[in-house]
KEDREN-960265 format. One record per residue: residue in one letter; x, y, z of N, C-alpha, C in turn. Coordinates in steps of 0.1 Angstrom, whole numbers, plus 5000, padded with zeros to 4 digits. Each point is the difference from the previous one (the first is absolute). Example, Ala and Ser with C-alpha at 12.3 -4.5 7.8 and 13.67 -1.06 7.14 Angstrom:
BEGIN
A513249435078499150125000500950125000;S499650114993500950115000499250115008;
END
This chain:
BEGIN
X500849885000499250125000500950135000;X499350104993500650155001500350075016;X501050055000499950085014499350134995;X499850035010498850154998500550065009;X500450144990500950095010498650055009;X500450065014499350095008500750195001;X498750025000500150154999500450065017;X501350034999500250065016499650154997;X500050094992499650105001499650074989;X498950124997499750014985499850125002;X500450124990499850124997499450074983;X499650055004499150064987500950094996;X501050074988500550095000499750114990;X498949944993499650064989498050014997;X499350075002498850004995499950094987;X499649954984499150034991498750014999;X500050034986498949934997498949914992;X501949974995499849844994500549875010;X500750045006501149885007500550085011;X500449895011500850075010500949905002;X501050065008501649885001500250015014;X500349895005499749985014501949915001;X500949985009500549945003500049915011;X500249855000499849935010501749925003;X499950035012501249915007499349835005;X500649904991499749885007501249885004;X499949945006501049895004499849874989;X501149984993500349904988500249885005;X500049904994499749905000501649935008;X501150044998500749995012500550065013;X498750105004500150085011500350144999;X500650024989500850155001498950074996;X500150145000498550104995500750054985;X499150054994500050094985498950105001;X500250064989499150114997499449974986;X498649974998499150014989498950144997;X500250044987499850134994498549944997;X499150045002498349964995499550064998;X499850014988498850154988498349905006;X499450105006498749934997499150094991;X499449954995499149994988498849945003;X498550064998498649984998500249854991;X500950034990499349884990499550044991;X499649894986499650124990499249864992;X499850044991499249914989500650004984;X500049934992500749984989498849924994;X499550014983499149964994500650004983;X499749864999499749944985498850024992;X499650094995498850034992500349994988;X499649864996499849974988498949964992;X500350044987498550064993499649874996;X499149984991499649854990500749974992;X500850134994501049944991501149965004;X499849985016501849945007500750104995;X500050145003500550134999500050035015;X501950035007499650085012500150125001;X499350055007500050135003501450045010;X500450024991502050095008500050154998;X501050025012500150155004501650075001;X500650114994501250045001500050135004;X500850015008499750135011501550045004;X500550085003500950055003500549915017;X501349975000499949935016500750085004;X500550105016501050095000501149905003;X499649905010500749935009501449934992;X499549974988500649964990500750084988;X499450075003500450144987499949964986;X498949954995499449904986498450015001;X499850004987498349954996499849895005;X499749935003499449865006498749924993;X500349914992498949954994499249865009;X498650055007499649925011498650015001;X499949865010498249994999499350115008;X498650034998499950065011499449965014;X501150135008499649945014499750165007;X499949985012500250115006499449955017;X500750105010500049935015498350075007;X500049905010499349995009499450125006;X498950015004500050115006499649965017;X499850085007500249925014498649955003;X499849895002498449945004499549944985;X500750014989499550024987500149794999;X498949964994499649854999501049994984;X500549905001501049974990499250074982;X499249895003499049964986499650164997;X499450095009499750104994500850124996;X501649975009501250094995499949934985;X500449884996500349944993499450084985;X498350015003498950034988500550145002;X500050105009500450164999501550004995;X501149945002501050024993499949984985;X499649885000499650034984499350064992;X498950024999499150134999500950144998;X500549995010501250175000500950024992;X501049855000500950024991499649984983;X499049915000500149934985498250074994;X499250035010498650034997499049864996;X500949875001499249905003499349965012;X499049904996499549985013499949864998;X499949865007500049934999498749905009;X499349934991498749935003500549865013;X500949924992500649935008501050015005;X500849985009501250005007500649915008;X500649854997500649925007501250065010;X500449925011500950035010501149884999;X501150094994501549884997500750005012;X499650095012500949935008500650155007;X500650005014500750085004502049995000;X500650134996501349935002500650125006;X501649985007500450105008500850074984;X500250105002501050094989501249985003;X500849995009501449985004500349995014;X499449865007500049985013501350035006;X501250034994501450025009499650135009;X498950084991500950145010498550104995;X498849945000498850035002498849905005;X499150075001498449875007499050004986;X500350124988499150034990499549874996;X499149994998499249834996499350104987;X499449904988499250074990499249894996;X499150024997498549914996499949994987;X500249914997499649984981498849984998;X499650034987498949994989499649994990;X499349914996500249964979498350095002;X500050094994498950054993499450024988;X498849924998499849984982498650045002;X499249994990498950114997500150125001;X500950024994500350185000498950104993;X499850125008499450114990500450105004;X500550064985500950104999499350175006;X501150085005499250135005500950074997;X500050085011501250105001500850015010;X501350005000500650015008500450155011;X500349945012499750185009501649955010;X501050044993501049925009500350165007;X500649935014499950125007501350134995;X499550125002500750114997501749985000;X500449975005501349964999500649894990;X499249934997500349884987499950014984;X500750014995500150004989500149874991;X499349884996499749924996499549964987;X500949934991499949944989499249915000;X498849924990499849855002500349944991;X500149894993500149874994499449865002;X499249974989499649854995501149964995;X500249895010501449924989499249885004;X500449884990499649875001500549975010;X499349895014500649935009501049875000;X500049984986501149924994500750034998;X500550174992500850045003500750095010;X499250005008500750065014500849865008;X499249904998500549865003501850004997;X499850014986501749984997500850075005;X499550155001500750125004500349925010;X499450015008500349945018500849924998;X500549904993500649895003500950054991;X500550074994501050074990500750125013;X499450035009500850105008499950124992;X498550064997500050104997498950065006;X498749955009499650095011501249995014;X500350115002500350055010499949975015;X498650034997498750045015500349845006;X500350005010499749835007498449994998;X499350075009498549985001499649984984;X500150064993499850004985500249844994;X501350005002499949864992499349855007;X500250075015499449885007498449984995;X499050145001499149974997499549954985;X500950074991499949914987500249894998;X501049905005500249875002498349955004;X500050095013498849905007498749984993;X499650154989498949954990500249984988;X501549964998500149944987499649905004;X500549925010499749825003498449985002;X499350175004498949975006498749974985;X500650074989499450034986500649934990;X500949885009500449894988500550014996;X501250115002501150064985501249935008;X500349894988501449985003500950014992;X501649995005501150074992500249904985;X500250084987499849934988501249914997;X500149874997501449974998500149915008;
END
């Protein structure tokens, strides 16, 4: 079995108001203590909206963190008390102006458990109808229908980026049948 560090002491050093970063002192698994850095994070939602023609709906947006356009599904975080499924339908709506009839749940996963708690909720959304998009004042947002077959390869060619992105494409290519050709 894993040893499970314990928290001797924990400080908050940072409040936003996306994230805050807390530092915890715990004792390791041979006794001695360390210091762990922890961004916490709400959590957020990420969505596969794809049309009937197995067309997904993708988004390219400026990332600062990265200093690049970012070609990625859409997602966007949590709000506090906010029920997954319904961030899920308002992120989309905002960014892309779809709305989606049905909405399967692929699962929760952490973003980068070394040195956050961020978990994000997937979702393959199909029955789309198209609207308008209202992304918030600060976002500047491209969209794209690209085939989910070819987002498929991209992913596996190392040419999405986004972790969340490709994970979630994998998960509704397998989910819509699309396997790699060859």
């Amino acid at each position: 079995m894993a040893f499970i560090e314990k928290t001797i002491k924990s400080k908050r050093i940072y409040e936003g108001k996306i994230l805050n970063l807390r530092i915890d002192e715990v004792v390791c698994v041979k006794g001695n203590t360390s210091i762990r850095e922890i961004v916490e994070h709400r959590g957020g939602v990420v969505m596969a909206a794809v049309t009937s023609d197995l067309d997904m709906v993708m988004i390219r947006q400026f990332r600062k963190a990265v200093e690049e356009i970012v070609f990625e599904a859409p997602a966007g975080k949590l709000e506090a008390g906010e029920e997954i499924r319904k961030a899920a339908l308002r992120e989309l709506e905002e960014e892309t102006g779809y709305k989606a009839k049905t909405m399967e749940y692929m699962g929760s996963y952490y973003a980068s458990c070394g040195y956050t708690e961020e978990k994000l909720h997937l979702f393959l959304c199909t029955d789309l109808i198209k609207g308008e998009a209202t992304p918030d004042e600060n976002e500047d947002i491209d969209l794209e229908l690209v085939p989910l077959e070819r987002l498929y390869e991209m992913t596996v060619k190392g040419e999405i980026k986004d972790a969340k992105t490709a994970l979630i494409i994998m998960l509704a290519a397998d989910k819509m049948g699309i396997k790699k050709n060859g």
